[in-house]
C-alpha positions as CSV (number, residue, x, y, z in Angstrom):
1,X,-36.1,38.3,142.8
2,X,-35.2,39.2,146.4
3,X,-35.3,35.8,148.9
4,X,-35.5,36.3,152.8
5,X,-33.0,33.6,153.1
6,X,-30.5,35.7,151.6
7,X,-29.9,38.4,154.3
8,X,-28.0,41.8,154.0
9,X,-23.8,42.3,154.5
10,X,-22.6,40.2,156.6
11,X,-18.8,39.8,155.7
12,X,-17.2,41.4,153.0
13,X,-14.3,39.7,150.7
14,X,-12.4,42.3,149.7
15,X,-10.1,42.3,146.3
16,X,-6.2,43.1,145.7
17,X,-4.2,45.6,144.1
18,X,-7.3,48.6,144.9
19,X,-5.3,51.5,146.3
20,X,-4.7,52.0,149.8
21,X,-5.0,49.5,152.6
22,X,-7.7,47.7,150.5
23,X,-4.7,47.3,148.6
24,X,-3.9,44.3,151.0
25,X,-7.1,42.6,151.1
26,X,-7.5,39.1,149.3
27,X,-8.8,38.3,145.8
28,X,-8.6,34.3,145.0
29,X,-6.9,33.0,141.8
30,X,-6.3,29.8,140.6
31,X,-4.9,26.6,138.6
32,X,-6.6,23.5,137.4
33,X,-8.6,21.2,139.0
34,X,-11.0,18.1,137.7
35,X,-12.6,19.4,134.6
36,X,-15.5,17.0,135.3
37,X,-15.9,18.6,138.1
38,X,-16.6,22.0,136.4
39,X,-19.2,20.3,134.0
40,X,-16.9,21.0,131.1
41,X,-17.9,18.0,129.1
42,X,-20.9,18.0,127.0
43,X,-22.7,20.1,123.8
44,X,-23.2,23.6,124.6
45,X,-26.9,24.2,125.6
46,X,-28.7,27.4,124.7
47,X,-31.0,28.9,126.9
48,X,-32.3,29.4,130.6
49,X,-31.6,31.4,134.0
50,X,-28.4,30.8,136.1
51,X,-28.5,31.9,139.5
52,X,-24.9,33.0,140.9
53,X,-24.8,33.6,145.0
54,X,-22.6,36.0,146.1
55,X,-21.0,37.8,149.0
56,X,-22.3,41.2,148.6
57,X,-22.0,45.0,149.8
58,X,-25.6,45.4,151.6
59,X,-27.9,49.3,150.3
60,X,-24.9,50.7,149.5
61,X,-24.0,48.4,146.3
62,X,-23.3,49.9,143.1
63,X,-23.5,48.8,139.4
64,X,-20.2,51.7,138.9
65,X,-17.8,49.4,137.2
66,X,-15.0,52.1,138.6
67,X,-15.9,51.5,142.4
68,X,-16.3,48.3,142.8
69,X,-14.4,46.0,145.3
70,X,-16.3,43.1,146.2
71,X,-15.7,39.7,143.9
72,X,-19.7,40.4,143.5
73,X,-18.8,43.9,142.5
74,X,-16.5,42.8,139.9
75,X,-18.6,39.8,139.0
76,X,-21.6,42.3,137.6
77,X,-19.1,44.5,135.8
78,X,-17.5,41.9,133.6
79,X,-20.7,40.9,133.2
80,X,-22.3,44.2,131.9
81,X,-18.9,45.9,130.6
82,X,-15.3,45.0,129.0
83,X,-11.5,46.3,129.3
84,X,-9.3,47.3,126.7
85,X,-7.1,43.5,128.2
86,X,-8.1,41.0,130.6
87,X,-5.5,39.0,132.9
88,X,-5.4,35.4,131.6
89,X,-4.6,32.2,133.8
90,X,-1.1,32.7,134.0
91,X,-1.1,36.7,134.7
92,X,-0.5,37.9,131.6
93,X,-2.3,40.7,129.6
94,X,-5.0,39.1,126.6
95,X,-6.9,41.2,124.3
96,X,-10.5,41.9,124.7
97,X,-11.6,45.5,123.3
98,X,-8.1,46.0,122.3
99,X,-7.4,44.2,119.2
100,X,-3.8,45.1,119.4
101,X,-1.4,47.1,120.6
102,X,2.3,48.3,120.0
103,X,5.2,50.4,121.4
104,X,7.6,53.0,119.7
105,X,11.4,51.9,119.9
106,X,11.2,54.2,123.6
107,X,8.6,52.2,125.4
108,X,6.8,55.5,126.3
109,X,4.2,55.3,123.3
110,X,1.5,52.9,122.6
111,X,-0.7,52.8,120.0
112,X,-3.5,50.3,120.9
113,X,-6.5,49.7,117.9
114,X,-10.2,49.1,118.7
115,X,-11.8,45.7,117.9
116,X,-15.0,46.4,115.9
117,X,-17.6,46.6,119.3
118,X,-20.8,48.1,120.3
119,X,-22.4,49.0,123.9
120,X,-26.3,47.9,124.2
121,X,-27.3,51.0,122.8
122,X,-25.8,50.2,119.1
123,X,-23.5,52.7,119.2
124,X,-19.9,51.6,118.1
125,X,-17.1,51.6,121.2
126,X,-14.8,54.2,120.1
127,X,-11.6,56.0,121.1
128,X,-12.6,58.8,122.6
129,X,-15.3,56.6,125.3
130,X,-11.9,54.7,126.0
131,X,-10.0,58.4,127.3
132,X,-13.6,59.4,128.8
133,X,-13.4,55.9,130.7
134,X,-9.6,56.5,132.0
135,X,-9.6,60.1,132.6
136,X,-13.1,59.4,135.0
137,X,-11.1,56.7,136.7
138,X,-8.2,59.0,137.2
139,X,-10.1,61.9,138.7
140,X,-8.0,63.6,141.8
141,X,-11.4,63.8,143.7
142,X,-13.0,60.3,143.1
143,X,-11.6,56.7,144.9
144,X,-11.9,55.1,141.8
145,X,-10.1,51.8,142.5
146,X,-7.4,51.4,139.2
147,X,-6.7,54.5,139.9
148,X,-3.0,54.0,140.9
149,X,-2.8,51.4,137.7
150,X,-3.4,54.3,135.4
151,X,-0.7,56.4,136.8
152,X,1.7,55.4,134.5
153,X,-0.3,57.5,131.5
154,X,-0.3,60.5,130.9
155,X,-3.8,61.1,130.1
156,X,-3.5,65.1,128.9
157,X,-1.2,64.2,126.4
158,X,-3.0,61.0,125.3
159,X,-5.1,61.5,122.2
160,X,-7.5,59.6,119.9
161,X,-5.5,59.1,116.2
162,X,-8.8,57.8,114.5
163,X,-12.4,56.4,115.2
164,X,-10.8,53.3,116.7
165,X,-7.2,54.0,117.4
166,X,-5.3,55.5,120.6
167,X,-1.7,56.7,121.6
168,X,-1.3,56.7,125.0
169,X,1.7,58.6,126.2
170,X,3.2,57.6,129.5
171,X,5.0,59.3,131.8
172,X,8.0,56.4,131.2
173,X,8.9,54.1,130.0
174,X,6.4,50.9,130.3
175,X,7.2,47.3,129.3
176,X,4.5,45.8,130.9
177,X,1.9,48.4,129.5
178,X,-0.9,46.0,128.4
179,X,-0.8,45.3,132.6
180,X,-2.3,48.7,132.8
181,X,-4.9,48.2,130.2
182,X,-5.9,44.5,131.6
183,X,-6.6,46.4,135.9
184,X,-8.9,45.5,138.1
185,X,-11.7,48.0,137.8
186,X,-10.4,49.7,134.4
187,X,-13.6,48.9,132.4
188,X,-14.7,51.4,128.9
189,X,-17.9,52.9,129.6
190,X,-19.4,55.3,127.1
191,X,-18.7,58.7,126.5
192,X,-20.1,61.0,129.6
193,X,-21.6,58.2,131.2
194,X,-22.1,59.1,134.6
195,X,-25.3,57.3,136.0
196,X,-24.6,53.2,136.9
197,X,-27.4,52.1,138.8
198,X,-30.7,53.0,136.9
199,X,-30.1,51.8,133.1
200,X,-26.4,51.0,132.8
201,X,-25.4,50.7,129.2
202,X,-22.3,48.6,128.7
203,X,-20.4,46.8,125.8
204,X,-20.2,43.2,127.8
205,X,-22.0,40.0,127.1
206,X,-25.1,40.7,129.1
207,X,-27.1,43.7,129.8
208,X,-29.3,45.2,132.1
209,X,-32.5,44.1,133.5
210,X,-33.1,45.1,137.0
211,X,-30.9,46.0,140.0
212,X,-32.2,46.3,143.8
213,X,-28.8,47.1,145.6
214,X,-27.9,44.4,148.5
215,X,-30.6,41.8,147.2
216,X,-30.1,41.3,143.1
217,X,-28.9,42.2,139.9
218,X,-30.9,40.5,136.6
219,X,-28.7,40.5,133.1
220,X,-30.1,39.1,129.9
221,X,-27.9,38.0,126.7
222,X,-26.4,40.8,124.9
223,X,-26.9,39.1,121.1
224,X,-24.5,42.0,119.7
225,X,-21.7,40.9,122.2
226,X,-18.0,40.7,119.8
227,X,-17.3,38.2,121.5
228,X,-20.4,35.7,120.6
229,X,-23.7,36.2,122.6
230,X,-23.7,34.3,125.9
231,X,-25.4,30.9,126.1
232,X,-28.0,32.1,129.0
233,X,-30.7,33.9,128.6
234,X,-30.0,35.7,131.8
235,X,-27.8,35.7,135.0
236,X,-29.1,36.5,138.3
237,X,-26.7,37.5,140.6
238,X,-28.1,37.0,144.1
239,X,-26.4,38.4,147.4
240,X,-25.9,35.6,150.3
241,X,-23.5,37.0,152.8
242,X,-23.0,33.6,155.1
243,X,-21.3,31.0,153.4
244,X,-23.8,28.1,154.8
245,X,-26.7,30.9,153.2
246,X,-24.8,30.5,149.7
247,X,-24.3,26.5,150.3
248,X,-28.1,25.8,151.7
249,X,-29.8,27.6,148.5
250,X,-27.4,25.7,146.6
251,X,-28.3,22.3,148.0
252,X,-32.0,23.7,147.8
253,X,-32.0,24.7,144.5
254,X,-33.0,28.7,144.8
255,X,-29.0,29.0,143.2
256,X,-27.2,27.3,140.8
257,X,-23.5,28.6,141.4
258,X,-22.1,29.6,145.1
259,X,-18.9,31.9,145.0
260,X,-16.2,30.6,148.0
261,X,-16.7,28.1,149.8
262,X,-14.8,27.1,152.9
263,X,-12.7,23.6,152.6
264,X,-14.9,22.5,155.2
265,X,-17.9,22.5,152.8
266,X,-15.7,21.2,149.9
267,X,-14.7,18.0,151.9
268,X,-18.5,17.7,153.0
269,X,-20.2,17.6,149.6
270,X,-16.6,16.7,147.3
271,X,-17.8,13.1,145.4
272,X,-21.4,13.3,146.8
273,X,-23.0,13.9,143.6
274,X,-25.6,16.4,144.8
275,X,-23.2,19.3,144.0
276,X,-20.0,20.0,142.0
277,X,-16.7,21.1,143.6
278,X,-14.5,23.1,141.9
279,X,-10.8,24.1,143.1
280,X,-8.9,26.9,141.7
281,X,-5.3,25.7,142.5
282,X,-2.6,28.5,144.3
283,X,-5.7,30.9,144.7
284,X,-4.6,33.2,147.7
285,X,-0.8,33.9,148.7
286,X,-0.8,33.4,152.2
287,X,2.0,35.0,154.3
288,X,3.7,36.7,157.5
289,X,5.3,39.6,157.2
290,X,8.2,41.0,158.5
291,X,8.9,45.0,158.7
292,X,12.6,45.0,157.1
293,X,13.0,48.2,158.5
294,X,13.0,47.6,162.0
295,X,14.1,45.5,164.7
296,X,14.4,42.4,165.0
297,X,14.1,42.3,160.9
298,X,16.1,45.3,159.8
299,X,19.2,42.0,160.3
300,X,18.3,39.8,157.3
301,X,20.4,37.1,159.8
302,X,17.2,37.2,161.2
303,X,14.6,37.4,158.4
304,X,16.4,34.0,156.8
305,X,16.0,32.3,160.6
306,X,12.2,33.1,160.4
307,X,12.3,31.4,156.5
308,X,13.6,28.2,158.1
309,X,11.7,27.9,160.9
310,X,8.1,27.6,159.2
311,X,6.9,24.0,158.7
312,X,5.1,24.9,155.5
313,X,3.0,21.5,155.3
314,X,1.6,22.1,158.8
315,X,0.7,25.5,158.1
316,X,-1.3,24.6,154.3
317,X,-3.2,21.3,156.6
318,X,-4.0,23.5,160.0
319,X,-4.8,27.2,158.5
320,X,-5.7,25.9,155.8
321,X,-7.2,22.7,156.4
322,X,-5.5,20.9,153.5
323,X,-7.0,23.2,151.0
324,X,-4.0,25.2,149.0
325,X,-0.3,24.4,148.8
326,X,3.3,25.3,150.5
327,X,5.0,28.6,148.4
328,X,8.6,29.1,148.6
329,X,8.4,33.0,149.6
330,X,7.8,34.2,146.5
331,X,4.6,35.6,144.8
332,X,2.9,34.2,142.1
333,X,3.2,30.5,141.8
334,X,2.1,29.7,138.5
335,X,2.3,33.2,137.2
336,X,4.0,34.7,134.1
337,X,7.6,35.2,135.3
338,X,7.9,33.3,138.6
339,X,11.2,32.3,139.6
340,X,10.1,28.5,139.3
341,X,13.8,27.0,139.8
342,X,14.9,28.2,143.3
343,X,14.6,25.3,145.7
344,X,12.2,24.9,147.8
345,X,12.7,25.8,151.4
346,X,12.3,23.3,154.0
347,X,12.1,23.6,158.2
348,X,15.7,24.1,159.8
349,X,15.7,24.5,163.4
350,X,19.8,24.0,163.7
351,X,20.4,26.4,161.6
352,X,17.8,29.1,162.4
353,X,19.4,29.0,165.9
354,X,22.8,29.4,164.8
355,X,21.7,32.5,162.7
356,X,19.2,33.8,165.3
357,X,23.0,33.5,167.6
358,X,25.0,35.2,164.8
359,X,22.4,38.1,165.2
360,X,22.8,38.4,168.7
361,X,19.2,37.3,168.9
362,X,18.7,33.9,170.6
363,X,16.0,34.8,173.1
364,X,14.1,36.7,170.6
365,X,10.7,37.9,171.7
366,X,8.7,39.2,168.7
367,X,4.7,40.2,168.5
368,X,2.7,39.1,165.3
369,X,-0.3,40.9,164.5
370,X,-3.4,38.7,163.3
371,X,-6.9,39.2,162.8
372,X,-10.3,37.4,162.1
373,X,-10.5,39.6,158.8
374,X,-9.5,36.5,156.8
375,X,-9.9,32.7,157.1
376,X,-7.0,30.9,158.3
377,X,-5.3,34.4,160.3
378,X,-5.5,33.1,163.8
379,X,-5.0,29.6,163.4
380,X,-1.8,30.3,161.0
381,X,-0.7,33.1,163.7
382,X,-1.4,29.9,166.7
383,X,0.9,27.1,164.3
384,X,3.5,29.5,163.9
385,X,4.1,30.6,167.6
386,X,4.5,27.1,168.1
387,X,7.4,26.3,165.3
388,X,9.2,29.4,166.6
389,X,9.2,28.2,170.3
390,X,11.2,25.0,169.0
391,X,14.1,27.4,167.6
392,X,14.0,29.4,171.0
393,X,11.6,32.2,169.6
394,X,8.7,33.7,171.5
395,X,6.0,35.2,169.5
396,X,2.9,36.8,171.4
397,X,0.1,36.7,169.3
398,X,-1.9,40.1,169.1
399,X,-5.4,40.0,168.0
400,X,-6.7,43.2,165.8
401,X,-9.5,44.8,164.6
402,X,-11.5,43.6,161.3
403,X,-12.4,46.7,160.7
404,X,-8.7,48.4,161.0
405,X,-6.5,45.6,160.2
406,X,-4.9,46.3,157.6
407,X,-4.2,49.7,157.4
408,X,-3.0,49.3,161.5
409,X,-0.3,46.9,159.8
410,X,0.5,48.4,156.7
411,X,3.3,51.0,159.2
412,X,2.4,49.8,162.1
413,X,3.9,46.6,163.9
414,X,7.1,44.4,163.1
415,X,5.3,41.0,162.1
416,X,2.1,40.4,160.7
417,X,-0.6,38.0,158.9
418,X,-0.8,39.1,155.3
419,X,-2.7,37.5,152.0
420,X,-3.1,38.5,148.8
421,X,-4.7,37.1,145.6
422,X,-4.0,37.4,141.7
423,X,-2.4,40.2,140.1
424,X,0.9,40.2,137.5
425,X,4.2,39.6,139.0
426,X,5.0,42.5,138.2
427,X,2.0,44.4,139.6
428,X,3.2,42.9,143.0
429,X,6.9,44.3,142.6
430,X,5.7,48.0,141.5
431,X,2.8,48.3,144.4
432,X,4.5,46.7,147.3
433,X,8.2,46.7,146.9
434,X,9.4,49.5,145.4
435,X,10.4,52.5,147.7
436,X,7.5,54.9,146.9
437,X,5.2,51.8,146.8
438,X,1.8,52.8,148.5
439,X,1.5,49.7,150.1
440,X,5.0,47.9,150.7
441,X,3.5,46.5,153.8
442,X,7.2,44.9,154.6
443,X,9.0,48.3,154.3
444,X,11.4,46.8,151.2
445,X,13.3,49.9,150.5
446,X,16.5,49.4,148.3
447,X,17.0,52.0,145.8
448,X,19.1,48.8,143.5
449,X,16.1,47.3,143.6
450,X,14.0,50.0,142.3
451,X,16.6,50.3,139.9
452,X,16.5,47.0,138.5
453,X,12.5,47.2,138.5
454,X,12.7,50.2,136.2
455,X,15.5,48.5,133.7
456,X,12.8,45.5,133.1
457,X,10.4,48.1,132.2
458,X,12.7,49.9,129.7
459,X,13.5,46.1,128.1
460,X,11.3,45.7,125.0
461,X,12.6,41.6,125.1
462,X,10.9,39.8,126.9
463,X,13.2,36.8,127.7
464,X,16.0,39.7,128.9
465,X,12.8,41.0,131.1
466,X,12.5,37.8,132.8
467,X,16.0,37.5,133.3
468,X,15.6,41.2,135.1
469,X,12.6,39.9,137.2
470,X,14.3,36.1,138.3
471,X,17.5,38.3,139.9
472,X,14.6,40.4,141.8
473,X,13.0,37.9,142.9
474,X,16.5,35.9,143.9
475,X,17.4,38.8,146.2
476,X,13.5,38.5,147.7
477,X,14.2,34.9,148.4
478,X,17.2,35.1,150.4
479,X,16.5,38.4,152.0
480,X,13.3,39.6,151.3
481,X,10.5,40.3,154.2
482,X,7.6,38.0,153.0
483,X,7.3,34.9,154.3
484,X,5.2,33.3,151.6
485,X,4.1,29.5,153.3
486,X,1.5,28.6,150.9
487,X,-1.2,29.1,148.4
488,X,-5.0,28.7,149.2
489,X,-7.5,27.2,147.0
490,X,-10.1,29.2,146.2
491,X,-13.5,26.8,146.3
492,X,-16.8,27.3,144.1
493,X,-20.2,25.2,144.2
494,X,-21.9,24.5,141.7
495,X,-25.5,22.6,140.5
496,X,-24.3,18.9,138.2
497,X,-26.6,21.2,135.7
498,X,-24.0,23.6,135.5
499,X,-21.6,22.9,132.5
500,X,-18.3,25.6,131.2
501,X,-17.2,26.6,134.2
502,X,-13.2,27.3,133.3
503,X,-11.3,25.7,136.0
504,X,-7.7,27.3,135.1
505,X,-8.9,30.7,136.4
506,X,-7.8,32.9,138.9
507,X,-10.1,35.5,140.6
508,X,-10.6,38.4,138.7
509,X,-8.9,36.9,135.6
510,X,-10.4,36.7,132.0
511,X,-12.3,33.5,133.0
512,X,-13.3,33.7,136.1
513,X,-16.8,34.4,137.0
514,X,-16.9,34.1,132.9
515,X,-20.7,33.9,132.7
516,X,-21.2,34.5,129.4
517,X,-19.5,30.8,128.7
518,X,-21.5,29.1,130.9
519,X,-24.8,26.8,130.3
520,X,-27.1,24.8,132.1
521,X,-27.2,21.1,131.0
């Protein structure tokens, strides 16, 4: 049900932890918020259409769950398919097709055991559609985006034991193996499947209806579903590429649910009763980064000045008009393992100049890197060069590409913009800060550190684990390269008819976008 008033691409919002530069693109995530807000209250209501506006990726779309990249992208998939594990609110691995799983004494085998499922065909969800799914995500010659999660298995030696049982073998030994199965983009399609677009036959809580790439995608309740059938009868996903496209057929009625909003909107329309905010709390991680392999910030003298100087109030109310929270540069506020207890850093001219003098460095001149590729870049990039002149810093601001951003700054440059959204604590240590990590964007290179990533993952206990990833994420504090200032909310519209909308979950988590527990009042 194609509508003129919902034109082609326009702006893409890329997710975290793909491979590559894409790798450094933002996905939201999320805490609580109002839970009237979300329409939470109320008796389940069977029946009717929901209409979902999305950003989408113009002709070219796909219904591949392997390729996609787009929150629209992933929205359809989870929709239409499942994973083995799903990330839950706090970034840690929950069970969906996987009924359990368990590691030998080594850590380097896991067994994981089927749940009793079925695809829309009837036919049962078995182990060998589960290697099929991985081994066609891990092919050399395809992009597949969790690719690079799956490394860790070795997917030769990995074998089906029984109708619905698995041993995977890895290639070492994994802890934090159920991360693996819960990926972004790692969902079990059956056996040979190759075709997405035409007829795509998944085990998820809806299936298909009708597809026309850049324009709509129609899904109607899958009653076989193991996890319960879905409330709707059927979800419409509809591409709007402008955010005042998604927000005008909201307040018009062709949608019922608007995927982000800016906090301009939110402030509009928050209390006026003709639509529903929702916020999903310390959504985006929003950061500058500093190359620690280079000067000025191969001296962690300066790298700690740069921590004291931000003013991470002003930075959340200008860049991010009010909407998100200050971080303590560290990842994953909120998250499974986050070093909750450090204290928070605060502005501290005097002593940013003293160290800046210790370095040798008091007239520093530095150039940060921005772009218009994300909300907030240039004004964040603007607030900052100001703070640093009051310390005796000058930072030229250097506008780049959309297009080329952030590959130009994953070598390139010695301070930069940077964002990311949800993915484990742990996810972020192996992909960005590890010395072979394909996208350590702040050149963290520390062979200790590696070292002490790789003793977590051989700890089966989980408390001696945590103790493992606090110390990391000590050493980050004081001397790391990320200046993390804050957290974005991630905003979503929605009709008052809308009711079940989970307001605990972060983008790309277990229940976000979690259609299939929605209903219309």
């Amino acid at each position: 049900m194609y509508d003129e008033r919902f034109p082609g691409l326009r702006r893409r919002g890329f997710l975290a932890a793909a491979s590559g530069a894409a790798a450094l693109a933002l996905v939201g995530c999320g805490g609580a918020t109002d839970d009237k807000a979300a329409g939470a209250s109320g008796t389940p209501k069977r029946g009717g259409r929901l209409r979902a506006a999305f950003a989408g990726g113009g002709a070219s779309e796909t219904l591949d769950p392997h390729l996609g990249n787009l929150f629209a992208d992933v929205a359809r998939s989870k929709a239409l398919f499942d994973k083995l594990a799903d990330y839950g609110a706090d970034l840690s691995a929950q069970p969906r097709l996987a009924e359990k799983w368990e590691a030998n004494k080594a850590l380097d085998r896991w067994q994981v055991t089927l749940r009793e499922a079925t695809f829309h065909d009837g036919s049962p969800v078995t182990a060998k559609d589960v290697l099929y799914s991985y081994r066609r995500i891990a092919d050399p010659k395809q992009a597949f985006r969790a690719k690079a999660s799956l490394e860790p298995i070795d997917l030769d030696a990995s074998r089906a034991t029984g109708e619905r049982s698995i041993e995977f073998v890895l290639k070492r030994p994994t802890a934090e193996f159920p991360n693996v199965l819960a990926a972004f983009g790692a969902f079990i399609v059956p056996e040979n499947a190759t075709g997405f677009d035409d007829r795509p036959i998944g085990s998820g809580p809806f299936r298909f209806v009708s597809f026309a790439p850049g324009r709509s995608a129609v899904f109607r309740r899958y009653d076989g579903h193991w996890d319960g059938a879905p409330l709707l009868d059927e979800i419409e996903f509809v591409v709007a590429n402008e955010e005042s496209a998604r927000v005008n057929a909201l307040l018009g009625g062709q949608v019922e649910y608007a995927h982000e909003l800016n906090p301009t909107t939110a402030r509009a329309h928050e209390g006026g009763g003709r639509i529903e905010i929702v916020r999903l709390r310390n959504s985006a991680m929003q950061a500058f980064c500093m190359k620690t392999d280079r000067a000025p910030f191969d001296d962690k003298r300066v790298r700690e000045a740069f921590f004291l100087i931000a003013d991470r109030q002003e930075l959340v109310d200008g860049a991010l008009s009010g909407a998100g929270e200050i971080g303590n540069d560290l990842f994953g506020k909120g998250y499974e393992y986050y070093a909750a207890d450090l204290p928070q850093r605060t502005q501290d001219l005097d002593r940013a100049r003293a160290l800046l003098k210790q370095a040798g460095a008091e007239k520093l001149k530095v150039t940060l890197d921005t772009s218009a590729v994300a909300a907030g870049f240039t004004e964040a990039a603007g607030i900052f060069r100001d703070q640093a002149a009051k310390a005796g810093v000058t930072i030229d601001v250097r506008m780049g590409s959309k297009d080329s951003y952030w590959s130009d700054i994953l070598d390139g440059g010695t301070l930069c913009c940077y964002r990311s959204g949800a993915m484990p604590i742990e996810s972020h240590l192996s992909q960005r800060l590890l010395t072979d990590s394909t996208t350590n964007a702040t050149k963290w290179q520390h062979k200790d550190f590696d070292s002490l990533y790789q003793q977590a993952q051989s700890l089966r206990d989980k408390a001696e684990r945590a103790a493992v990833y606090e110390r990391m994420q000590r050493r980050l504090y004081a001397e790391g390269g990320f200046l993390i200032w804050g957290f974005a909310d991630w905003i979503i519209g929605t009709a008052r008819t809308v009711k079940g909308v989970e307001t605990k979950a972060p983008a790309n988590t277990l229940d976000w976008a979690r259609f299939d527990k929605v209903w219309l009042a």
